[in-house]
Structures are given as C-alpha cells and as structure tokens.
Residue frames as a rotation matrix with the C-alpha (Angstrom) as fourth column:
UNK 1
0.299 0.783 -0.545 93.24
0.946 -0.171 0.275 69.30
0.122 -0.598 -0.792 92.08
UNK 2
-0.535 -0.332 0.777 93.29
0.308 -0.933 -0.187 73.30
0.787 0.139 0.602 92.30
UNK 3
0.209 0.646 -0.734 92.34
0.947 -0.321 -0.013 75.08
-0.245 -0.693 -0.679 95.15
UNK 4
0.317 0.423 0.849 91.11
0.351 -0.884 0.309 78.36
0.881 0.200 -0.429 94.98
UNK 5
-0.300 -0.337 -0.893 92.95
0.947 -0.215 -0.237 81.04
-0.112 -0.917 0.384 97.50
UNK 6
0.641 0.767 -0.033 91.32
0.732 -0.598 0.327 84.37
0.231 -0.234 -0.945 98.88
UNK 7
-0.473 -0.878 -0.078 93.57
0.821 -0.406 -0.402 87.18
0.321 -0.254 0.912 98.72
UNK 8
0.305 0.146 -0.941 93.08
0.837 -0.513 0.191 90.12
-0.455 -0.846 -0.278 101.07
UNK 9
-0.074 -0.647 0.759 93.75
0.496 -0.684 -0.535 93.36
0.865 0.337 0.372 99.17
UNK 10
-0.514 -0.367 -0.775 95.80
0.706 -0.694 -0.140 95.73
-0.486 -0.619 0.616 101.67
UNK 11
0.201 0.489 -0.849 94.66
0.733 -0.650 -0.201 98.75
-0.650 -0.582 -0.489 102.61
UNK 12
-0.275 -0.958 -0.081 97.46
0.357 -0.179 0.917 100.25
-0.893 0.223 0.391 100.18
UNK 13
-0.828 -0.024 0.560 95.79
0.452 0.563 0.692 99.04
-0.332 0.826 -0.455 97.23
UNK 14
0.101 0.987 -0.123 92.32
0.761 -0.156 -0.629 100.35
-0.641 -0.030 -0.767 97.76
UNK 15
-0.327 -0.105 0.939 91.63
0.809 -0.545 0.220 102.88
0.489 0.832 0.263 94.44
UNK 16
-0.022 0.244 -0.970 91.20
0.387 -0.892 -0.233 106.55
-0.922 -0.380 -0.075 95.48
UNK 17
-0.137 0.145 0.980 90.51
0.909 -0.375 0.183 109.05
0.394 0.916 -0.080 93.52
UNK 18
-0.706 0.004 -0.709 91.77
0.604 -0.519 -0.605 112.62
-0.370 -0.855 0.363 94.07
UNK 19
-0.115 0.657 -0.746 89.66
0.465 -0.628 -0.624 116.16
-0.878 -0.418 -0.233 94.21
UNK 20
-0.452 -0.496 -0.742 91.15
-0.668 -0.364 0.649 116.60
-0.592 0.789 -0.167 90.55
UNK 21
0.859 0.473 0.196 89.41
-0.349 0.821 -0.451 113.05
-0.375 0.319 0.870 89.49
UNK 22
-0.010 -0.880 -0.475 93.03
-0.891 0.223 -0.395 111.86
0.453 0.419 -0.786 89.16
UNK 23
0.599 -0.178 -0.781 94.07
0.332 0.942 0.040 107.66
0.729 -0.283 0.624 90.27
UNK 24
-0.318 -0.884 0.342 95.73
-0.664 -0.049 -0.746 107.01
0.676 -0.464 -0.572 93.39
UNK 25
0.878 0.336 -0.340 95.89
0.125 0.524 0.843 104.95
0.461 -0.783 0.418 96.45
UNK 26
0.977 -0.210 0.035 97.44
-0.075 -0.183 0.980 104.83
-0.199 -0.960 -0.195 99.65
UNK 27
0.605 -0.790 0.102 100.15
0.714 0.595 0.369 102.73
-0.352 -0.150 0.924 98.03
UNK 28
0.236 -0.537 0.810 101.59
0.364 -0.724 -0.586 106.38
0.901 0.433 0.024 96.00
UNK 29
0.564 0.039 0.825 102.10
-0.571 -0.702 0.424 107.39
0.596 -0.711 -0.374 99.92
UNK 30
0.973 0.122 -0.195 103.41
0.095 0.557 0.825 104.23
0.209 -0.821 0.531 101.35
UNK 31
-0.234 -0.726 -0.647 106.96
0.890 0.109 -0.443 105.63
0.392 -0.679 0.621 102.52
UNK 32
-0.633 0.057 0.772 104.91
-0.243 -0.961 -0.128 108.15
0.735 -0.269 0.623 104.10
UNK 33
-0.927 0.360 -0.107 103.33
0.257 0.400 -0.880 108.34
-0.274 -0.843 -0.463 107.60
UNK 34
-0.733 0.506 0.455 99.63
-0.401 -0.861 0.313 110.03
0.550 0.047 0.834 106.81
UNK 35
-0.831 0.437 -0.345 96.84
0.428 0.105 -0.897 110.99
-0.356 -0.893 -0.274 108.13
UNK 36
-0.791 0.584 0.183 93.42
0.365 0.210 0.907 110.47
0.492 0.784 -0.379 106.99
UNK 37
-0.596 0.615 -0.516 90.61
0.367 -0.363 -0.856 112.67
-0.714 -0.700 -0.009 107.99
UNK 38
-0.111 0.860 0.499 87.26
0.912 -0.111 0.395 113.05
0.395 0.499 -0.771 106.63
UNK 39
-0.867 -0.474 -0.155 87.08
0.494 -0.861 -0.125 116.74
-0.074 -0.184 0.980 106.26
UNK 40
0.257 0.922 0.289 83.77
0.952 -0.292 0.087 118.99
0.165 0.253 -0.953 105.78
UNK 41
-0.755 -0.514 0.408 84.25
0.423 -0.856 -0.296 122.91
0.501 -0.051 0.864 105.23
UNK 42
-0.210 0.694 0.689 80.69
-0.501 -0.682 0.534 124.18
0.840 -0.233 0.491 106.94
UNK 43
0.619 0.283 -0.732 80.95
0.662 0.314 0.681 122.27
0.423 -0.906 0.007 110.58
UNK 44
0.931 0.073 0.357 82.17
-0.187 -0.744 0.641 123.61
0.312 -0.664 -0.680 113.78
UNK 45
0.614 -0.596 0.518 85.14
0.324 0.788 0.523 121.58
-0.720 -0.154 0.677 113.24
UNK 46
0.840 -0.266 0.472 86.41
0.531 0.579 -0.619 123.02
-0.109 0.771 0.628 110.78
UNK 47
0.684 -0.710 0.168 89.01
-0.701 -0.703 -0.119 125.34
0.202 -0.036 -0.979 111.78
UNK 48
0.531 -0.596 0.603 91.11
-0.239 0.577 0.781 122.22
-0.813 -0.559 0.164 112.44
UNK 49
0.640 -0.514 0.571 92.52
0.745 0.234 -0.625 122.73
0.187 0.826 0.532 109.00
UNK 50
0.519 -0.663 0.540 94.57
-0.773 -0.633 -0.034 125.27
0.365 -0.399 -0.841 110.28
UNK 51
0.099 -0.756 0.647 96.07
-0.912 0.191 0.362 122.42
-0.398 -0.626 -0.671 112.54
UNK 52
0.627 -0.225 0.745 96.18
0.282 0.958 0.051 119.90
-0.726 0.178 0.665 110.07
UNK 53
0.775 -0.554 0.305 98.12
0.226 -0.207 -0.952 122.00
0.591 0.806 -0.035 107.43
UNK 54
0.503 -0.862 0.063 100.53
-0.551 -0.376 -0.745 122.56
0.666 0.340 -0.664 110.08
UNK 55
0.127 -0.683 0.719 101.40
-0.157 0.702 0.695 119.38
-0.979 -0.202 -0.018 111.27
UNK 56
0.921 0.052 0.386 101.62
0.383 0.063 -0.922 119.22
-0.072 0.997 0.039 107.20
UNK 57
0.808 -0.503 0.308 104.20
-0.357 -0.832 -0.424 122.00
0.470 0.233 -0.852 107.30
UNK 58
0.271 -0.679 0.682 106.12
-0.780 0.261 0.569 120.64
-0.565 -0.686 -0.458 110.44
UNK 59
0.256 -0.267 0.929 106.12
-0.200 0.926 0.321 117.02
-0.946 -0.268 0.184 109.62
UNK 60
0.691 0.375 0.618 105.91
0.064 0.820 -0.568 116.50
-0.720 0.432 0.543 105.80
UNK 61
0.407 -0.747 -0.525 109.46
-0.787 0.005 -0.617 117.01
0.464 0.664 -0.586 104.73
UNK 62
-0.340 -0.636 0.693 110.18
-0.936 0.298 -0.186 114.29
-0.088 -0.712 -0.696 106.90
UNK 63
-0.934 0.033 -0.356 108.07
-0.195 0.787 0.585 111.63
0.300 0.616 -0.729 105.51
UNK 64
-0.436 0.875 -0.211 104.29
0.470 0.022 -0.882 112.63
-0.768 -0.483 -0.421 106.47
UNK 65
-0.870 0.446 0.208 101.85
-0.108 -0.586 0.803 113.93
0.480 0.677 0.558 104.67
UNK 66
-0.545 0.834 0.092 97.69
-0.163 0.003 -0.987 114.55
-0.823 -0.552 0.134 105.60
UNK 67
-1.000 -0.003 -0.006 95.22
-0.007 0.108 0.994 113.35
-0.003 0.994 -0.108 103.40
UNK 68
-0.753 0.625 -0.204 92.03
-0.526 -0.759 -0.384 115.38
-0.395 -0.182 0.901 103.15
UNK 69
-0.739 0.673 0.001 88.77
0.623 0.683 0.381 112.86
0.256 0.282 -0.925 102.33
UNK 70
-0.900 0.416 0.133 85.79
-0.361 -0.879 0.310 115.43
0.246 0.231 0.941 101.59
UNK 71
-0.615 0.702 -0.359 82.50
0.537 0.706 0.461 114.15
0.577 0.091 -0.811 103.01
UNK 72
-0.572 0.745 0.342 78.96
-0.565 -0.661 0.493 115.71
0.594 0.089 0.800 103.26
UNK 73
-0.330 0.727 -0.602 77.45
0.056 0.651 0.757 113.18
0.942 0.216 -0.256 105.24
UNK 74
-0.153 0.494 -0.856 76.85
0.985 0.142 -0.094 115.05
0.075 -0.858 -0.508 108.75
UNK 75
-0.004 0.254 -0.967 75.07
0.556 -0.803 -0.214 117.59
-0.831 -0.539 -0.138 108.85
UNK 76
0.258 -0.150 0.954 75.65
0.966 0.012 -0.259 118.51
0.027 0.989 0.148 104.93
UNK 77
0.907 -0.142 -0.396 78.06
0.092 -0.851 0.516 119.99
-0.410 -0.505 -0.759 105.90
UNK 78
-0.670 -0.699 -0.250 80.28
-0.126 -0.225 0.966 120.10
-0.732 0.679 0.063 102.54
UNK 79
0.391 0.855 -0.340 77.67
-0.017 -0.363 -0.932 121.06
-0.920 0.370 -0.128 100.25
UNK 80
0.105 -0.614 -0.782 80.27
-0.579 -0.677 0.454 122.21
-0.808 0.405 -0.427 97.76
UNK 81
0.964 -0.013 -0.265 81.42
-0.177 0.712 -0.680 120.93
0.197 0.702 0.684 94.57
UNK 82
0.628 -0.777 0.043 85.09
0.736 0.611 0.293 119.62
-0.254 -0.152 0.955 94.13
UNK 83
-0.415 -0.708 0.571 86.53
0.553 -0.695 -0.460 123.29
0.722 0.125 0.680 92.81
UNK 84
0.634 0.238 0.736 84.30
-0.410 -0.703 0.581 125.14
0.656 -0.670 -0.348 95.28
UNK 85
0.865 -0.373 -0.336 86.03
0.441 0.246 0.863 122.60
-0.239 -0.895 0.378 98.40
UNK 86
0.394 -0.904 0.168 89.34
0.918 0.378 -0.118 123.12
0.043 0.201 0.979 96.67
UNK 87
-0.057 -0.286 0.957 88.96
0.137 -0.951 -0.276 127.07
0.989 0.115 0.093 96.61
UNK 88
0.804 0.293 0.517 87.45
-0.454 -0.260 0.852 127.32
0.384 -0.920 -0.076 100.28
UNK 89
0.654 -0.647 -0.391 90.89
0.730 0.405 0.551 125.23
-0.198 -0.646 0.738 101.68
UNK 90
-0.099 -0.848 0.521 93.16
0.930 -0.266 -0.255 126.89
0.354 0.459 0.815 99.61
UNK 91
-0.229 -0.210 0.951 92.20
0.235 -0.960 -0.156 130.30
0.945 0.187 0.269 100.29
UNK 92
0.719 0.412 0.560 90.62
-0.404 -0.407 0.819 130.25
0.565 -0.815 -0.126 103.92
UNK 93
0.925 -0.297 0.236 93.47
0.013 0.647 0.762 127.55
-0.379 -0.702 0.603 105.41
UNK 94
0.303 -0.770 -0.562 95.93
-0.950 -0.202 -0.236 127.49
0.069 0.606 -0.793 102.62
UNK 95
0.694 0.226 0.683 95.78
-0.408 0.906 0.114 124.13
-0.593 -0.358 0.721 102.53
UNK 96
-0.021 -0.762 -0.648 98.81
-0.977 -0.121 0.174 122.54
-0.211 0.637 -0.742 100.86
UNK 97
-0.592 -0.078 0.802 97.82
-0.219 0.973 -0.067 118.75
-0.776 -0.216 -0.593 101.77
UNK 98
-0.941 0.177 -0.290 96.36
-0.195 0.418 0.887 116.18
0.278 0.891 -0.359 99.13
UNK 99
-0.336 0.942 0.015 92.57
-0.659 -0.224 -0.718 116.60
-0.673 -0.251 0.696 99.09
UNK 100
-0.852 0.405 0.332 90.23
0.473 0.866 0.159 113.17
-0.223 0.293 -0.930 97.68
UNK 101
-0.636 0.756 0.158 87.02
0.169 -0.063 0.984 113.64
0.753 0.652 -0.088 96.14
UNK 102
-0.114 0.943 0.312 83.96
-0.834 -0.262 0.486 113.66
0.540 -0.205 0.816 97.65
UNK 103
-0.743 0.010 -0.669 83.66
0.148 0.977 -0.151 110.40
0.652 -0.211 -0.728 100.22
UNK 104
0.633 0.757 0.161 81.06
-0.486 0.227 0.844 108.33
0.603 -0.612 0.511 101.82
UNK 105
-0.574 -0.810 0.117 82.93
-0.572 0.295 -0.766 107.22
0.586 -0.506 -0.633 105.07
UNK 106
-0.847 0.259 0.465 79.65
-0.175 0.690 -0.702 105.20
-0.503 -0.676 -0.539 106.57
UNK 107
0.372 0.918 -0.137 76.32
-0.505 0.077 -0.860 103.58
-0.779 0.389 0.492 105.69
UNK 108
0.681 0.185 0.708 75.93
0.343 0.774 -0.532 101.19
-0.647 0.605 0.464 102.01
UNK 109
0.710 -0.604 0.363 78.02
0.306 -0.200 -0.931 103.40
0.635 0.772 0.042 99.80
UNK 110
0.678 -0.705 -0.207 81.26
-0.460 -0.627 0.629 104.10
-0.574 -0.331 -0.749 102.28
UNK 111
0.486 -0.664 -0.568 84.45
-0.753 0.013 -0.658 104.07
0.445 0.747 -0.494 100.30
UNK 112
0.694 -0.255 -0.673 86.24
0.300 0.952 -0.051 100.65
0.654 -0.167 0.738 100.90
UNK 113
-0.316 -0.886 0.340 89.02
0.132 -0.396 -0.909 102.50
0.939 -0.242 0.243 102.53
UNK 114
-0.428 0.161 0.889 86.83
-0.676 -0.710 -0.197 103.64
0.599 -0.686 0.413 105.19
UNK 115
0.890 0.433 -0.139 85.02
-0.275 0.756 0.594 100.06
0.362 -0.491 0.792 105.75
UNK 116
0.484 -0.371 -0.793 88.18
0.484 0.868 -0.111 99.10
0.729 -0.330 0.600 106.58
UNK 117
-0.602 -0.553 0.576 89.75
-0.095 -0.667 -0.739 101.95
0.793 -0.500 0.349 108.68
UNK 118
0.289 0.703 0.650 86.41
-0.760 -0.244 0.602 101.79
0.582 -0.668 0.464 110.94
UNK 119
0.601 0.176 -0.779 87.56
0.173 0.923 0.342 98.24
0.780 -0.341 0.525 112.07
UNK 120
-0.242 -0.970 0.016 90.30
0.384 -0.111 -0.917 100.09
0.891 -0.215 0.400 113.73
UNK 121
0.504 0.611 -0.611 89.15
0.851 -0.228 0.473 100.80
0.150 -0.758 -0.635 117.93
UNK 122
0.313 -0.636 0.706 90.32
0.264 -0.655 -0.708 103.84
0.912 0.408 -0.037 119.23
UNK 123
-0.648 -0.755 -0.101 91.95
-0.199 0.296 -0.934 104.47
0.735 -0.585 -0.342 122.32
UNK 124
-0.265 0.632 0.728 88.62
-0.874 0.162 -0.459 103.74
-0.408 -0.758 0.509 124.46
UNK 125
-0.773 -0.120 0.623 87.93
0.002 0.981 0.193 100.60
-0.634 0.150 -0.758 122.19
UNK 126
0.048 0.995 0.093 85.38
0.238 0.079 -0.968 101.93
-0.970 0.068 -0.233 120.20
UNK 127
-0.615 -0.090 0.783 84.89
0.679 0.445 0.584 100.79
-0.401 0.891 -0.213 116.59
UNK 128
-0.011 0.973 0.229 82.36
0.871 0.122 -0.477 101.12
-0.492 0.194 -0.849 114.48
UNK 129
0.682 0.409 0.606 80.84
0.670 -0.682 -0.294 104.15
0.293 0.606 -0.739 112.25
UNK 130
-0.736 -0.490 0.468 82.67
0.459 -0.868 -0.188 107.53
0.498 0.076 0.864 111.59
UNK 131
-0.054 0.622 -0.781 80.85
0.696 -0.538 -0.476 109.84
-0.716 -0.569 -0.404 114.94
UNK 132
0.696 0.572 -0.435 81.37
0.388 -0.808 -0.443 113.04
-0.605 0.140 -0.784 112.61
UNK 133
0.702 -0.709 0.071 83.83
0.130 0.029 -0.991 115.04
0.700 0.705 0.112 110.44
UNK 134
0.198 -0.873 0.446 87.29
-0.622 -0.463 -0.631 115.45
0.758 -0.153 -0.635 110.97
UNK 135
0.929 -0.106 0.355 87.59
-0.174 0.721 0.671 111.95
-0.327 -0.685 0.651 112.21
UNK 136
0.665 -0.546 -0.510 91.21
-0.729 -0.326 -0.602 110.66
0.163 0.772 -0.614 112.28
UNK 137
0.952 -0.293 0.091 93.27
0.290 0.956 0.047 107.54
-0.101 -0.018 0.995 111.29
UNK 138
0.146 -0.959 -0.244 97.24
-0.982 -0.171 0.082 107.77
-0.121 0.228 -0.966 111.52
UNK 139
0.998 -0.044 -0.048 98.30
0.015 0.871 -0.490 105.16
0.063 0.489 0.870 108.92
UNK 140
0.516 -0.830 0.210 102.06
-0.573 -0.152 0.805 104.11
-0.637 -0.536 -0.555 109.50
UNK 141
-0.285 -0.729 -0.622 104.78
-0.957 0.257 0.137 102.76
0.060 0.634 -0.771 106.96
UNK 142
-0.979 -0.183 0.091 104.20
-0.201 0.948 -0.247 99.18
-0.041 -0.260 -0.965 108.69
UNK 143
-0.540 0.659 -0.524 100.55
0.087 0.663 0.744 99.37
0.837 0.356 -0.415 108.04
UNK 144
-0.654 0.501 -0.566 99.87
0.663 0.021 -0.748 100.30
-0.363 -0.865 -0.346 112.01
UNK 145
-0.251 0.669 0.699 96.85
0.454 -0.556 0.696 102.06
0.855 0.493 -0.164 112.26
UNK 146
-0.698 0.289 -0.655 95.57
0.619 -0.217 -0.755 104.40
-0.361 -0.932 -0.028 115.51
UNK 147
-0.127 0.807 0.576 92.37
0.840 -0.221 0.495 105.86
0.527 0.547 -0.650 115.22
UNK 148
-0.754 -0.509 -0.415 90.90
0.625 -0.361 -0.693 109.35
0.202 -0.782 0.590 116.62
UNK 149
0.017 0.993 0.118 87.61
0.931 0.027 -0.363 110.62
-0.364 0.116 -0.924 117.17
UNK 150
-0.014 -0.411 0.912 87.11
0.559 -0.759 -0.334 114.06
0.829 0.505 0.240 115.62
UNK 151
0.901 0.065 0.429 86.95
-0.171 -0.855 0.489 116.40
0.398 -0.514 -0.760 119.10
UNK 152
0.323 -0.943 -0.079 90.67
0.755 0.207 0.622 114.91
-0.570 -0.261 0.779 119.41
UNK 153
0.959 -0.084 -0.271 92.29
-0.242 -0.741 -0.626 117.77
-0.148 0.666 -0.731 117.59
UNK 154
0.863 -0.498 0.087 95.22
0.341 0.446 -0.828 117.09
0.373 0.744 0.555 115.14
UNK 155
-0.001 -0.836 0.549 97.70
-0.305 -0.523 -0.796 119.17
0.952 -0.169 -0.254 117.58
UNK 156
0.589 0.482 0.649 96.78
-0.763 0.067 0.642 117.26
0.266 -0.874 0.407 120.31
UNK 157
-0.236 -0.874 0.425 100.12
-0.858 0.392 0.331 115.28
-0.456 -0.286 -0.843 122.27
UNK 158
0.007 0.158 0.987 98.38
-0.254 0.955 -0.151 111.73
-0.967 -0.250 0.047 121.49
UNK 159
0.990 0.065 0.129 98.03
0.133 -0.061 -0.989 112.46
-0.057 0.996 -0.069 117.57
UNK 160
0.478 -0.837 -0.266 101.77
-0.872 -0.416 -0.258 113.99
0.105 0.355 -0.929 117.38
UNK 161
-0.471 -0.716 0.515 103.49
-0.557 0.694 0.455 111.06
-0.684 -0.073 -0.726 119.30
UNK 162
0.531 0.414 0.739 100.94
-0.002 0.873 -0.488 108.58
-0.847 0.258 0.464 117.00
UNK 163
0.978 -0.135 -0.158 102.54
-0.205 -0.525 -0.826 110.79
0.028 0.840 -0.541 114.25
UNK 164
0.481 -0.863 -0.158 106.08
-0.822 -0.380 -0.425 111.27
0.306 0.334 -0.891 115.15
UNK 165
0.198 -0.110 0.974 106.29
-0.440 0.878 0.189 107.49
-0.876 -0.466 0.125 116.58
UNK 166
0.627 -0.023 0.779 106.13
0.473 0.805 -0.357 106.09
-0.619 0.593 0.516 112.89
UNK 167
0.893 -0.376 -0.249 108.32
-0.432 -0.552 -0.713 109.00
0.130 0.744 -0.655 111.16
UNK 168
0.622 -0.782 0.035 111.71
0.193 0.110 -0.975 108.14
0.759 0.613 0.219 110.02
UNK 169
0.626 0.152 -0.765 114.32
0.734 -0.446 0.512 108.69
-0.264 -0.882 -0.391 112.33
C-alpha cells in the first residue's frame, strides 16, 4: 500500500527571477536577514529608496540584504522596462540592493512568493492583499516573517529592531 504525501515547498524555494532575467530564490539569501518590498519608481513613495539602500549600507555586511520586487500594479506606477527601472535606481538612489523583475504581488497572476508573504498579519492583524507599493516583509534566517504596510518607512524603530532582532550577533 503507498500513500501519497503533500510536501509544502518553503518559502526559500519559490523560483525568482532577477531584473537581469537571471534564476534565484530566497534560498541564494538564506544566511541572510532580507527585506522584501514591492518597489515602484513613479509613486509618492518612492523616495524610500534612499532609506532602503541605507539600511542596505548599514546592515548588509552583517548578514542583511533588501530585495527590490518591481511592480506596476498601483497606480502604474512603474511603467518602465527592466533597464529603464535599473537605470532610474541606480542613478537617482544609487541603489546597490538586488532588484527582481517585474512582479504581480496581488490579484490571479501574483508571484507565489507574494501569495504566501500576504498570509503574514501585520502588527494590527491585518492580512490580506498588498495596500500599495513599498510594502514590507522582514524575512529572518529561521523563516520568521513580520510584515509592514508601506507608510511604515524602512527607517522606522519597528522595521530596524524587526531587522536587527534576526541579524547575527
């Protein structure tokens, strides 16, 4: 008799694909804390690359890193292609962090990564759909996940300690 078992693929595993069309997944990061934020270069939000390249800077010789998840769905507000996003970070932020394709993060086509990050409440208990860009998830070595809405800003005490809570000591 054979029974048939359901394996769960980890978060880790899920296939990315960066801004370069290169393979990866979470697991090329996993002795790293990071932080995952759907990014968009034409909202009112976006000067928070400035404060995500430098908790980069601060944190990511230490075992952090941000990971940049392009996505046009509010407000099409990343129009761009994949060398236009990659010039506009590089030259208006100086972005140094690892930058993903293009991602749907809600609705029939979100990237698996994101169906499963959404399950995560955030510190009011609320689930459910990405609100807008420059939402953020701090993913931890152990898998912990804390979520943040995007008008939390990436220099903001609750993000650092979520941050410097899972770094190395």
């Amino acid at each position: 008799m054979s029974t048939t078992s359901t394996q769960k693929i980890s978060i880790r595993d899920i296939p990315l694909t960066t801004i370069d069309g290169a393979p990866t997944s979470l697991a090329d990061y996993a002795d790293k804390v990071v932080l995952v934020v759907n990014v968009a270069s034409k909202c009112g939000l976006t000067p928070q690359y400035e404060q995500l390249e430098e908790l980069q800077e601060k944190y990511g010789e230490r075992g952090f890193t941000v990971l940049g998840f392009p996505c046009n769905q509010f407000g099409g507000q990343e129009p761009g292609s994949s060398e236009e996003i990659k010039e506009f970070c590089s030259t208006s932020y100086g972005v140094s962090f690892p930058l993903m394709e293009k991602t749907e993060v809600n609705g029939r086509d979100a990237h698996p990564l994101y169906r499963s990050l959404k399950r995560k409440r955030d510190h009011a208990g609320l689930g459910g759909p990405v609100i807008w860009n420059f939402e953020k998830f701090v993913i931890g070595t152990d898998g912990s996940i804390e979520r943040f809405r995007p008008q939390t800003k990436p220099d903001d005490p609750a993000v650092i300690q979520a941050i410097e809570s899972r770094l190395p000591a």
